[in-house]
C-alpha positions in Angstrom: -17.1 100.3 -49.9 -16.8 96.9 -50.2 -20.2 95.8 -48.8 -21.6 98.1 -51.9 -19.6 96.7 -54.5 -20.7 93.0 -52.8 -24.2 94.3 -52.4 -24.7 95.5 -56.0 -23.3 92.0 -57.4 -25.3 89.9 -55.3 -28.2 91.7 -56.7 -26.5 91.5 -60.5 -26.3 87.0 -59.4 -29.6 87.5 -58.0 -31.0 88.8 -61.5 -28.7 86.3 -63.6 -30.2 83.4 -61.3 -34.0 85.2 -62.0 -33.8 85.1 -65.8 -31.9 81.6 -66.1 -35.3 80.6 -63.7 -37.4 82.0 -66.1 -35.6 80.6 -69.6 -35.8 76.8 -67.6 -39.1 77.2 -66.7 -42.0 75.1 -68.5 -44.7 75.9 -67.3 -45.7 78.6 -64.5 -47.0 77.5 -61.6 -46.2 77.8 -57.7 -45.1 74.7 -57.7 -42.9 74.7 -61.0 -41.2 78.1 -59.2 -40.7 77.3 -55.5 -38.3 74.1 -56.6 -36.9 75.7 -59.5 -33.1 75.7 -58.4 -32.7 79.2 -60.6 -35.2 81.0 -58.2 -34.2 79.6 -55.0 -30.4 80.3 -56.0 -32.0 83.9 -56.2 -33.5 83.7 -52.9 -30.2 83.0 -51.4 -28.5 85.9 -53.7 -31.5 88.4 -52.5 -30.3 86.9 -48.6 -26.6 88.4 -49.1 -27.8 91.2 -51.4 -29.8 92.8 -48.1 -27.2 91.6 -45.4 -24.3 93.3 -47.4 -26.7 96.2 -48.1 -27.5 96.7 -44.5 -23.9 96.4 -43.1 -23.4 99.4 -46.2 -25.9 101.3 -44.5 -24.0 101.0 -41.2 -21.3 102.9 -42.6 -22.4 105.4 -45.5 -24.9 107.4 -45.5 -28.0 106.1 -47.7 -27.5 109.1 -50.2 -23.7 108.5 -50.5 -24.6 104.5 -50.2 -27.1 104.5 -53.1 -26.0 106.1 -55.8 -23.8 103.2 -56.3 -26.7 100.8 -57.0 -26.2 102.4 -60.4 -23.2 100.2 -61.2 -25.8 97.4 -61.6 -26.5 98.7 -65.1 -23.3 98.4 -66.2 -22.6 94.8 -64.5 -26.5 93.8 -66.0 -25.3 95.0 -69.3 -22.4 92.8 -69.3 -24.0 90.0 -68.0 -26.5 90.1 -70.9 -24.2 90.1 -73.3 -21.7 87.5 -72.8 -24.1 85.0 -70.2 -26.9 85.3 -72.5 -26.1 86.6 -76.2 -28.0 89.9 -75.8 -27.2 92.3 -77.9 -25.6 95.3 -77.4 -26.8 98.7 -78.7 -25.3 102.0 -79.0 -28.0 103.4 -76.6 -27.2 100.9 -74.1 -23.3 101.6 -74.3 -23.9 105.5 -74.1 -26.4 105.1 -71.0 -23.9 103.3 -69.5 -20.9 105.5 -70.1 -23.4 108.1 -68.1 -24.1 106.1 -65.5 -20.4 105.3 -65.0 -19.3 109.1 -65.6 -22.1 110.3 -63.1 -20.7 107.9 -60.7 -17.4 109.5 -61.1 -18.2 112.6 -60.8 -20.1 111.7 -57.2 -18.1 108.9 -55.6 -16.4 112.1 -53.4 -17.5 114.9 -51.9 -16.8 118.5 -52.5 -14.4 120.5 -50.0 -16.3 123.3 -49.2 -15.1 126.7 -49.7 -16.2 128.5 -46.2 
């Protein structure tokens, strides 16, 4: 479990690192974004995200794996709001309180009844 948890907030860095890239940014060109320090930083966050997504892979199945790439909404959310002073809206807290309930309801199987 722990290579999901570190793959989903690699991927949450990676996406903080994207948007701070894009807010330092003056003017787009290759150039500009291949040394901007924002979007290599990503580069290396995208690195772990798929190592520590791969080693999950080893030992989940991709359907049990996956459904906890869903806690990047919540972590996104939160990142929005206190990193960048994004406001929050109802809609966003309810769609979250899904996702996370959802989660809940799926992080373990069923025993079966046969």
């Amino acid at each position: 479990m722990r290579y999901i948890l570190l793959s989903v907030l690699f991927h949450v860095c990676a996406s903080v690192a994207l948007k701070f890239g894009a807010l330092s940014l003056g003017g787009f060109s290759v150039v500009n974004v291949l040394t901007n320090i924002f979007y290599l930083l990503a580069l290396f966050f995208l690195f772990l995200q798929a190592f520590s997504w791969q080693q999950s892979l080893r030992r989940f199945n991709l359907s049990h794996a996956y459904m906890f790439t869903s806690l990047y909404y919540p972590f996104i959310l939160l990142a929005s709001y206190f990193i960048f002073s994004e406001s929050l809206t109802l809609g966003n807290i309810a769609g979250t309180a899904i996702i996370i309930t959802g989660l809940l309801f799926t992080r373990k199987p069923e025993k079966s009844n046969v």
